[in-house]
Every structure is written in C-alpha cells, then in structure tokens.
C-alpha positions in Angstrom: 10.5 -38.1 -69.6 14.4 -38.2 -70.7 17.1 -38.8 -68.4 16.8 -40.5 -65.4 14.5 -38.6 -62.7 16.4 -37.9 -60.0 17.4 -35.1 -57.6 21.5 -34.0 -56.9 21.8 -36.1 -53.8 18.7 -38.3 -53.7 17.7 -41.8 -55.3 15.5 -41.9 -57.9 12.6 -39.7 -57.4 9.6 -41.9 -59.2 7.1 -39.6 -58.3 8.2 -36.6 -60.0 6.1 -37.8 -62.5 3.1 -38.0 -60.9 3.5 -34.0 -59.8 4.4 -32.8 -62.9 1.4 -34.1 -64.7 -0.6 -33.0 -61.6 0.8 -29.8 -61.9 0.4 -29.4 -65.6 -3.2 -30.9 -65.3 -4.1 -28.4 -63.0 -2.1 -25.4 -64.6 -1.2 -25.9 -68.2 0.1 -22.8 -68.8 3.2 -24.1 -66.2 2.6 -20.7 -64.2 0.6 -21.5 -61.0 -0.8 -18.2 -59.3 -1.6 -17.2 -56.1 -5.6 -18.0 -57.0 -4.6 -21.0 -59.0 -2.6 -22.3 -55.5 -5.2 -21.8 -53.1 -7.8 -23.8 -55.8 -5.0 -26.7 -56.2 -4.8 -26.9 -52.2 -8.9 -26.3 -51.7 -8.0 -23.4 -49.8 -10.7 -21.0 -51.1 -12.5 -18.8 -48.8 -9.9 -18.6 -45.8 -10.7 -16.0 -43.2 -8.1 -13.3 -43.4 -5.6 -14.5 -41.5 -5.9 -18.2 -43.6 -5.3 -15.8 -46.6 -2.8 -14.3 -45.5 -0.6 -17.2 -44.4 -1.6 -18.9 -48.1 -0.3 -15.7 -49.2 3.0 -15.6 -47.4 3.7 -19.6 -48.7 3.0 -18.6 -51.6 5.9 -15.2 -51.7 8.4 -17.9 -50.2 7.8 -20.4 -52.8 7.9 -18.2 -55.5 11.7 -18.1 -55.3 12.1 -15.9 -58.0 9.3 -13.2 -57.1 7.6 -13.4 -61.1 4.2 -14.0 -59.1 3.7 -17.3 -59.9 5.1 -20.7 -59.0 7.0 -22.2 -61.7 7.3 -26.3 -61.7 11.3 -25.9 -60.7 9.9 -23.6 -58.0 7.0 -26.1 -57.3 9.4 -29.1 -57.0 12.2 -27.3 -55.1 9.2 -26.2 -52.2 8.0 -30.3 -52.2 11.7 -31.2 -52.2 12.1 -28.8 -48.8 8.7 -30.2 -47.3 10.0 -33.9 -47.8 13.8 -34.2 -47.9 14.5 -31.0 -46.3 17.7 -31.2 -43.3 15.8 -29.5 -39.8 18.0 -26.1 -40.5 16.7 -25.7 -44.1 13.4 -26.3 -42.9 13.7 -24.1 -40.2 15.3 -21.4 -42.4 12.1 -21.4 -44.1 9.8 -21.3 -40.8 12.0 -18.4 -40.0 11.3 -16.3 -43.5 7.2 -17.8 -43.3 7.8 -15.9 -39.8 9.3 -12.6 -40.9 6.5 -10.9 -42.4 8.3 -7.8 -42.8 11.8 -9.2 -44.3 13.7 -7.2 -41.7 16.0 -10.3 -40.7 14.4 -10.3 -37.7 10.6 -12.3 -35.8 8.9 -10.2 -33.4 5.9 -11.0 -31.8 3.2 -9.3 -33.7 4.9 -11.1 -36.3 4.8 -14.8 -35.1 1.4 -14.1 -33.2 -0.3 -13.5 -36.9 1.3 -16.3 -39.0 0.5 -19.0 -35.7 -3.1 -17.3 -35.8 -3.7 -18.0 -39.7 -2.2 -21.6 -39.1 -4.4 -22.2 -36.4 -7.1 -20.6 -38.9 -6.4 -23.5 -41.6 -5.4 -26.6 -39.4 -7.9 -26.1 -36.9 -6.5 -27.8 -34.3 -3.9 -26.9 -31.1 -3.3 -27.6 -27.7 -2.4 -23.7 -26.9 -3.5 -20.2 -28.2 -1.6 -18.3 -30.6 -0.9 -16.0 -27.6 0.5 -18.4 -25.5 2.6 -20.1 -28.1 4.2 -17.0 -29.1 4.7 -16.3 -25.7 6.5 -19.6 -25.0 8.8 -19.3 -28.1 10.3 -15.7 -27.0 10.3 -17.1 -23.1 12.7 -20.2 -24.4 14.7 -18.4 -27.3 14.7 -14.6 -27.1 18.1 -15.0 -25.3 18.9 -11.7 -25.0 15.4 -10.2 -24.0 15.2 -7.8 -27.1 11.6 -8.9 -28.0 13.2 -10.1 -31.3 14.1 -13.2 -32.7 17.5 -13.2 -35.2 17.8 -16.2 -37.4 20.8 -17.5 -35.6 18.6 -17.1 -32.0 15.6 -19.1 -33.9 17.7 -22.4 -35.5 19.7 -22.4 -32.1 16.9 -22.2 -29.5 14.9 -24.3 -31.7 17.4 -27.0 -32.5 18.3 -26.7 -28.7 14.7 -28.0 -27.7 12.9 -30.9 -28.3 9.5 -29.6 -27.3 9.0 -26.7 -29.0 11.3 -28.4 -32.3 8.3 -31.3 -31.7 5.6 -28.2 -31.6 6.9 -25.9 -34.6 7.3 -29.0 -36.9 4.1 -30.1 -35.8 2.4 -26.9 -36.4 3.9 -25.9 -39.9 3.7 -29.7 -41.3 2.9 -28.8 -45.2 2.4 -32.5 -45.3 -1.1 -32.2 -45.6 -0.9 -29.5 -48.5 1.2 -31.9 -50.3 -1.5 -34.7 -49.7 -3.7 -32.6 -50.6 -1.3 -32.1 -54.8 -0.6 -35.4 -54.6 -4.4 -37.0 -54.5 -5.8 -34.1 -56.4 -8.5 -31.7 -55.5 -11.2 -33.1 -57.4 -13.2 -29.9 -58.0 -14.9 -29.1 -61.1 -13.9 -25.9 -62.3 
C-alpha cells in the first residue's frame, strides 16, 4: 500500500487496510451510493423513518455532496465515529439533527431523527417525545423552541446525562461493526 498508513495526528492505523479492501470488495467502482450503503450496513427495508435517518448519514458523509461516498469520505466518517474529540462528534449530531440546514434544531426536527433511530436500534428507556422534550427542557436556554449549535455543544457538554444518552443513542459503532465483519449477503 505505499507509505506508511497513518492519519495526521494518530499512530499507525493498521486497519485501514482491512476497510479499503472491504470497501472496494463491496463497491469496486470506489463510489458507494445511497442503495449500495444501506446493502453494506444490511439496512434494507427500513420503515420510513429508518430510511430517512440512513438517508440523512448518508448527505453528512457525503462531504462533498457528488451522491456517493468516496473512500476519503468513507475513512474521514470512521475516523469521526472512532477518534472523533466530543465537539466534533457533537458537531455532527448537531447537522444529523438539522434536517433543514437552517443552523438551527427544532423539535419537529430532533423528534423525527430520535424516531428513525429508535426505528433502527430498537431499543430505549424513553419515547422519542419525551427525549426531545428533555433535551429542549435542559438546553433551550433561552426558551425559543430552538436549538443553535453553540446552545447544543454547551448544554450537552454541560451534562453528563443527556452527553451519556445522545452518545449512547447515535453510537455508529454498530454500523462500523457491522463494515468491518462484512455483511455476508449474496448479491
């Protein structure tokens, strides 16, 4: 593979390997799409609201907007999920959360992504209406029924539980358990 394998500020990464012949395994053109994604994560046949979220992880990792995940795009989003600092992670909640790109969460908003989570990881302690409930309750600070970027990493970072909860909730882990073993579908 040429020079050594490593990313600006990391040790050695000796699995990059491993995802870029996954990758090109599962998409040899080196252009993953939207379908291609889902197949790679065994995520087809969502309900609606699964689809939609897929969709939405899709748009942010797809830094460059072409419509498909390129492997730079592909290893930047794993880089995020694994080595990520809490604000760039939560920078990325925050755009997951802003459906409309207006700079700002409101609670339709957050109520539909934490419903399509909830859609693919099946499991919670709360509803989606209460959880979007708490979030505005602890961080909306100035009542506006909208969340600014600035309101979200603050109140966030400022509380264990719901940092515990949102982490919790958004963990990609699992989608990158899911690239790393390999779906082992027959096409």
């Amino acid at each position: 593979m040429g020079a050594t394998e490593s990313l600006p500020g990391d040790g050695p990464v000796p699995e990059m390997h491993h995802y870029y012949s996954k990758f090109m395994r599962e998409c040899p053109s080196g252009q993953l799409s939207l379908h291609e994604f889902k197949k790679l994560l065994g995520l087809q046949g969502l309900d609606p609201q699964g689809d939609l979220y897929i969709k939405r992880v899709f748009d942010i990792f797809d830094l460059n907007q072409d419509g498909f995940i390129d492997f730079l795009e592909f290893i930047a989003a794993i880089n995020l999920v694994i080595r990520g600092k809490i604000d760039q992670k939560l920078k990325w909640y925050f755009k997951l959360y802003d459906a409309d790109g207006n700079g700002c969460i409101d609670k339709k908003e957050l109520l539909s992504i934490f419903t399509a989570i909830q859609a693919i990881n099946g499991h919670t302690d709360m509803s989606a209406e209460e959880f979007t409930d708490m979030v505005f309750q602890k961080i909306d600070v100035n009542n506006d029924g909208e969340l600014t970027l600035e309101e979200f990493i603050n109140g966030v970072e400022r509380d264990r539980n719901l940092m515990e909860l949102i982490t919790k909730s958004f963990d990609l882990s699992n989608v990158l358990k899911a690239i790393q073993n390999g779906r082992r579908h027959s096409i």
